[in-house]
C-alpha positions in Angstrom: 38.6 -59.6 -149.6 41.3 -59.9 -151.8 43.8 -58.2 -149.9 43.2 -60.7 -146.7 43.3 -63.8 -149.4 46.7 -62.6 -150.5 48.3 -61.5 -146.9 46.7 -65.1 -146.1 49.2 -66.7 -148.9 51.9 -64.6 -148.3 52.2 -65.1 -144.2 51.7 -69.3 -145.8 54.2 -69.2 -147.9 56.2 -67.2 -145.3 55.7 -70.2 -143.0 56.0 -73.0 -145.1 59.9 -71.8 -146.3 60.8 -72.9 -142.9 59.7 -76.4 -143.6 61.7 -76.0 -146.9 64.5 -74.5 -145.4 64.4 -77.7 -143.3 63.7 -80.1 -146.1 66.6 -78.7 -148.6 68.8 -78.9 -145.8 67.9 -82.6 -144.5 67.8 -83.9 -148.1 69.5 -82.0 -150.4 72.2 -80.4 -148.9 73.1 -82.8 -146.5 72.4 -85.4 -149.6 72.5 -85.5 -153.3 74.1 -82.1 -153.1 76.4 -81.9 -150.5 79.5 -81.1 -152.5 77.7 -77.3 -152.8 76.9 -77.2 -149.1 80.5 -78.6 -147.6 82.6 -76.1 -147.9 79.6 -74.2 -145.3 80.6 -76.3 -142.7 84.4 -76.5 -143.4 85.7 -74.0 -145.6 88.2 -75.0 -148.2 88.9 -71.6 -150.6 89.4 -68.1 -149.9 86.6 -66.4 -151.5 83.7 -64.6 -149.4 81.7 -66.5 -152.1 80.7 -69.8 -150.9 79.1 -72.5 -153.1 76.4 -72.8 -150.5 75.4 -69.7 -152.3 73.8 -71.4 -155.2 71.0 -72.2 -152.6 70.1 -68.7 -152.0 70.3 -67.9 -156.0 67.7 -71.3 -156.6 65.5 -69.6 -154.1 65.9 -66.2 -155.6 65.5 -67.8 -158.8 62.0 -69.4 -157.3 60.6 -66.2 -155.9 61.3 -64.5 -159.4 59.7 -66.5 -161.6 56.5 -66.2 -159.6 56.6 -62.5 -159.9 57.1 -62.8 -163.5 53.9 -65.2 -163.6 52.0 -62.7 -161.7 53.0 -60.1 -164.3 53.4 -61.7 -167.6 51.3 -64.4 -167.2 47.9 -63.5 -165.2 49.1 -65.5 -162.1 47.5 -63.4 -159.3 48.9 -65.6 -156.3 52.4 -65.1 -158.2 52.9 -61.5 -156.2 51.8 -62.8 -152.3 53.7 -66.1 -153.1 57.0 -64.2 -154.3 56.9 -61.6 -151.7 56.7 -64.7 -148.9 59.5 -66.4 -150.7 61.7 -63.6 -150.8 60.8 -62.3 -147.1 61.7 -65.8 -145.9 65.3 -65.3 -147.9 65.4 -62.0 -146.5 64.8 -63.3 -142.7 67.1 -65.8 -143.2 69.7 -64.0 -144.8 69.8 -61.2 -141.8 69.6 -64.6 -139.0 71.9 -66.9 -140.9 74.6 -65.1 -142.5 74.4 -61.9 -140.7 73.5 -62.5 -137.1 75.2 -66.0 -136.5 78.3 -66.2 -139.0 79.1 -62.7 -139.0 79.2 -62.5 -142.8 78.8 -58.9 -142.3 79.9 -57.9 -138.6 76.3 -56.9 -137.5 74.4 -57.7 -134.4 77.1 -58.7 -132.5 75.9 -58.0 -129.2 72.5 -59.2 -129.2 72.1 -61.8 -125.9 68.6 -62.6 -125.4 67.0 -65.5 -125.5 66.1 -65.9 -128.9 69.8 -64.8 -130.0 71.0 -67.3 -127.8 68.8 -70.1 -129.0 69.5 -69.4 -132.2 73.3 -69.5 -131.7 73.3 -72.7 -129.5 70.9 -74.8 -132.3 73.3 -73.7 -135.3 76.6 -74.8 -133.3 75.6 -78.1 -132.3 74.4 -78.1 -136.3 78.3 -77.0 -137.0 79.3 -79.5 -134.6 79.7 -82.1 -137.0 81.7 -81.1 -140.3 80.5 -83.9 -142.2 77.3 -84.9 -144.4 76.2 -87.0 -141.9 75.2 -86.8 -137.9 74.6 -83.1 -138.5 71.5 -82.1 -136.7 68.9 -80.4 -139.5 66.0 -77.4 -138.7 64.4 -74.6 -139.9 66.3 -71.5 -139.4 63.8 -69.1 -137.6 62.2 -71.6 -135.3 64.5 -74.3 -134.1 63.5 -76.6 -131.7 62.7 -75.4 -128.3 65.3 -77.4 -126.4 67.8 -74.5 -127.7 66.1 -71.8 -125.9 66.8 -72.6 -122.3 67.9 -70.3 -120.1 
């Protein structure tokens, strides 16, 4: 039973990134803290290093500390709630900076629909270089209008 319980809050917390991936981006990145997220959409320095990073290492940070509950401190759903954090970052990491911005030159020739959709909903998010006007979504599952044929 246990094993179900914690698959059950690892595929949760899995799922509920997305909304956070939305949320950060809608209200922190594209707000209070959008002097780390600019130089994403218009890149002003030379370094493969961009402060849009610091995201990823908050999240990293996140995921970490509930492993450390889970082993230090007794905090059973610490291990299903890290894992699900740090799949989401992994997911993302291989869709965002891998597949669409070519951080690494990977998966270049992948057309189908999802690859498309995916592709289409970040550029009209890039459309716009400013804090404002710039359409915000999860990463994995943007809206469906993107995946026309």
């Amino acid at each position: 039973m246990s094993t179900l319980i914690w698959i059950l809050i690892f595929v949760t917390t899995f799922s509920l990134m997305e909304f956070m991936a939305w949320f950060t981006h809608k209200y922190i990145m594209h707000g209070f803290l959008w002097s780390l997220h600019k130089d994403h959409h218009k890149k002003d320095h030379n370094s493969w290093w961009e402060r849009n990073d610091y995201f990823f290492l908050f999240y990293a940070l996140v995921s970490i500390g509930c492993f450390i509950g889970w082993s230090y401190f007794e905090f059973w759903a610490g291990l299903p709630i890290g894992l699900g954090i740090f799949a989401y970052g992994l997911a993302y990491f291989f869709v965002h900076d891998i597949f669409i911005h070519q951080r690494f030159k990977l998966f270049r020739n992948a057309n189908n629909r999802y690859a498309r959709g995916i592709r289409r909903a970040h550029k009209m998010h890039h459309k716009h270089l400013g804090k404002d006007k710039g359409e915000c979504f999860g990463m994995l599952l943007p809206p469906l209008k993107y995946f026309k044929k």
